[in-house]
N, C-alpha and C positions, 0 to 999 in steps of 0.2 A: 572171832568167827572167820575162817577160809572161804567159807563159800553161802550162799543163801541157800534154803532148807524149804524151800518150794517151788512147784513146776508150772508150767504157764497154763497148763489145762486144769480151767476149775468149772465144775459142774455149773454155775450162776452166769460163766461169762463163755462161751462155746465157742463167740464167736474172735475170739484171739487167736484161737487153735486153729479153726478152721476155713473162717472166712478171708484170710490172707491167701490161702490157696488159689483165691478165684483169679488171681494173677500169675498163677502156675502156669496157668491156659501159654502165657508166651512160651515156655518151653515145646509147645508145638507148633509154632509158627513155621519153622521151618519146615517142618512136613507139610503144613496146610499148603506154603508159596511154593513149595519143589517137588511134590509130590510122584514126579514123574520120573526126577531123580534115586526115588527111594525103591528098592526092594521089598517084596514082601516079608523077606527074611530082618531087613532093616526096619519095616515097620514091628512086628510082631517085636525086634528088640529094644525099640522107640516107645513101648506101650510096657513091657515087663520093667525097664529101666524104668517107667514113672512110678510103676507099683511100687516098685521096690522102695523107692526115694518116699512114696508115703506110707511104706511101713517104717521103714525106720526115721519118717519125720513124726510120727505116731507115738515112735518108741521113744525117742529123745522129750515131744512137750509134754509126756507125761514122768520123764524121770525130775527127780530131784536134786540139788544141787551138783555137786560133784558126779553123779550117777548119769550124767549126759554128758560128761567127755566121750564115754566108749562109742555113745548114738553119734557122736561129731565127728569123731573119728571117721565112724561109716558113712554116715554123709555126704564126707569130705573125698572121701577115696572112691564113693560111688560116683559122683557126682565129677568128679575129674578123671577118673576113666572110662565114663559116660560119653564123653564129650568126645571119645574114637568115633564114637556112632552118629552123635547132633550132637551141632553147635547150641543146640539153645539148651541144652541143660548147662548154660552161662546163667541162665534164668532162675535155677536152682538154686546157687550160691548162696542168695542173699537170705534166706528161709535158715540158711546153717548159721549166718551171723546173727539173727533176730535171734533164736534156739541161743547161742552163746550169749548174747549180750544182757540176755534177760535172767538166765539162770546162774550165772558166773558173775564172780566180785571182780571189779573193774582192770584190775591185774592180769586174772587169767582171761577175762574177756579180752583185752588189748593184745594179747599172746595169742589168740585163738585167732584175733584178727591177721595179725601180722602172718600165723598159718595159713589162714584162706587165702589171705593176697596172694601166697608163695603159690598158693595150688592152681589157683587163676591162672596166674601168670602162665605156671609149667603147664596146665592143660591145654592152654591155649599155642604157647611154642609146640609141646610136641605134637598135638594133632589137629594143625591148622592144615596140614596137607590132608588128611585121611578125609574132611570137609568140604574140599574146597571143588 
């Protein structure tokens, strides 16, 4: 067997899916403490970037094995070019590792890992100025 053959959203337990989120909240901190620094145009993009991140954190806990690479994919690439706009979708990250480590066989999960490190890293060198 390549991969496990089910998704972490199961009708009996809601709250694996969902109740992790309430720690999403830190992806807004930075608006809450610099609010003054922000735009309206940067808020209004600070608020579609979270939607976005939970549809397709949406889409990934309810796919199936191998069938959530594509959601990590997007994820992974929203979430790191997110981070032009705020730095706390740094806060994001780890919701894409839980998503990988739970649906994926310890192989492609350590792969997936090793991927997110790389995207950390580069989100954070190339737009530690556009932040700061």
């Amino acid at each position: 067997m390549t991969s496990f053959n089910y998704s972490i959203a199961d009708s009996n337990k809601p709250y694996w899916v969902w109740g992790p989120l309430l720690f999403s909240a830190f992806y807004f901190l930075p608006l809450v403490m610099n609010s003054s620094q922000f735009s309206l145009v940067n808020m209004v993009n600070i608020v579609a970037l979270y939607l976005g991140f939970l549809l397709l954190y949406s889409k990934a806990v309810y796919a199936k094995g191998d069938q959530v690479i594509i959601w990590l994919i997007a994820l992974t690439l929203l979430v790191s070019l997110g981070t032009s706009i705020t730095y706390g979708t740094q806060s994001l990250f780890g919701y894409i590792a839980f998503v990988a480590g739970f649906n994926l066989t310890l192989k492609k999960s350590s792969s997936a890992l090793i991927i997110l490190f790389t995207a950390i890293l580069l989100s954070a060198y190339f737009f530690a100025d556009f932040n700061a």
